[in-house]
C-alpha positions as semicolon CSV with decimal commas, in nm:
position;residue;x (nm);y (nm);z (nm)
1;X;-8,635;6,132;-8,074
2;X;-8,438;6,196;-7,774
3;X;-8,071;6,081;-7,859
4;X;-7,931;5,834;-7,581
5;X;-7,540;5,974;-7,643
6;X;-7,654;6,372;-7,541
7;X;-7,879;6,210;-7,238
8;X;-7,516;5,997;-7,138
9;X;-7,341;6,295;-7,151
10;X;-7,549;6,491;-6,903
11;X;-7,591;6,220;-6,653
12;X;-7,223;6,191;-6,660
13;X;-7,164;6,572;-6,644
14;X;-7,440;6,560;-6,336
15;X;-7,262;6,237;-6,180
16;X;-6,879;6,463;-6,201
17;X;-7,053;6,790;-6,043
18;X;-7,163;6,515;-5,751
19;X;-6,828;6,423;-5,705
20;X;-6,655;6,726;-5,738
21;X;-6,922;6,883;-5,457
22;X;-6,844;6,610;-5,231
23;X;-6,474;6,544;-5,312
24;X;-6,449;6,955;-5,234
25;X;-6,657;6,859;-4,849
26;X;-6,406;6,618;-4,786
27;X;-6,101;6,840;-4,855
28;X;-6,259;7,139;-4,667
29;X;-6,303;6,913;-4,345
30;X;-5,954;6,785;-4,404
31;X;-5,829;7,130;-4,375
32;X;-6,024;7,216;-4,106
33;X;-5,914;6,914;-3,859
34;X;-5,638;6,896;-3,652
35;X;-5,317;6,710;-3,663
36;X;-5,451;6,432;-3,454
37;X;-5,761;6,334;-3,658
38;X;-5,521;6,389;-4,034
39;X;-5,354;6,050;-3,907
40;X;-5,685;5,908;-3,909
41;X;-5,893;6,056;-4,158
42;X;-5,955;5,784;-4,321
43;X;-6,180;5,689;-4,051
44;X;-6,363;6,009;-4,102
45;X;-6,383;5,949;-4,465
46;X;-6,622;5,636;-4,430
47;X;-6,879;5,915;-4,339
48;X;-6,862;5,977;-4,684
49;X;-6,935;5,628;-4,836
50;X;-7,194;5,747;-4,991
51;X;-6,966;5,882;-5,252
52;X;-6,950;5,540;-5,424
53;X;-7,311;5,576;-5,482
54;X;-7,225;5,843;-5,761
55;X;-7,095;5,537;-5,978
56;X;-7,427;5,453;-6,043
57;X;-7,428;5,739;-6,274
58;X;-7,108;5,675;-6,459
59;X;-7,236;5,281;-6,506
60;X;-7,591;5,424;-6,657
61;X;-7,477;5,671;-6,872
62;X;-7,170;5,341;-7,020
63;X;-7,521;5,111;-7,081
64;X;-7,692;5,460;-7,280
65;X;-7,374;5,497;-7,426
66;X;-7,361;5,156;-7,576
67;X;-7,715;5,198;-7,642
68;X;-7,674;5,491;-7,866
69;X;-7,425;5,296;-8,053
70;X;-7,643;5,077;-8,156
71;X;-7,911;5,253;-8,260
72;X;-7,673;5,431;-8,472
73;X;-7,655;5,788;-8,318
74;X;-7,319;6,028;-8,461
75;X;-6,995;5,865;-8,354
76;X;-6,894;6,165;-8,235
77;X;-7,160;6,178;-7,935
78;X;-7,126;5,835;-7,869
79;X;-6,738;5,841;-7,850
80;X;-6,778;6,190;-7,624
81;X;-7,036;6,000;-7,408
82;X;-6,827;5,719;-7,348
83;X;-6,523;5,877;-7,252
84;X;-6,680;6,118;-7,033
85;X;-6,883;5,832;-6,858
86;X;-6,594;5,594;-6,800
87;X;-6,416;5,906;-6,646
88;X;-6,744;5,944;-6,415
89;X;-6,711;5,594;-6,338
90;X;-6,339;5,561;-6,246
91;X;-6,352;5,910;-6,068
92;X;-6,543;5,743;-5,811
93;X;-6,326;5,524;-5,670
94;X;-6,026;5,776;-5,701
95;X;-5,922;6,028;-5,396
96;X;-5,974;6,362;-5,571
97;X;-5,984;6,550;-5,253
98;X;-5,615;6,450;-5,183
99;X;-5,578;6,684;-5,513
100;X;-5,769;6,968;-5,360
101;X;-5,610;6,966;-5,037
């Protein structure tokens, strides 16, 4: 039986590697406009809304989490797989590139 906690886990870990690629796009582009288009850039970061799509993940792998926690699964997984999910989840709506920049 596949266990719901390990599948969390890797849709989580596949949801962060989204962000990360993305978060790293929009921190390259950053660095590579001029001074004009920094005072705007938010405006030039709505061509990255798709971003918030990458919650999706986070939000699945929480419900598989909660799943595996009822069917009994380790605590261990299940605690991992929620706290690695609810990071996916919040990492969404959080400016990582500012980090990166």
């Amino acid at each position: 039986m596949i266990q719901r906690s390990l599948v969390a886990i890797m849709v989580s870990l596949v949801g962060l590697a989204g962000l990360l690629k993305i978060n790293y796009n929009i921190a390259h582009l950053y660095e590579m406009s001029g001074e004009k288009t920094r005072e705007v850039f938010g405006l030039v970061e709505l061509g990255f809304i798709y971003k918030y799509s990458i919650g999706v993940f986070g939000f699945l792998a929480i419900i598989l989490s909660v799943m595996a926690f009822r069917s009994g699964e380790k605590k261990q997984w299940v605690n991992i797989a929620v706290v690695i999910s609810v990071i996916t989840f919040l990492a969404t709506f959080v400016k990582i590139w500012k980090v990166m920049v």
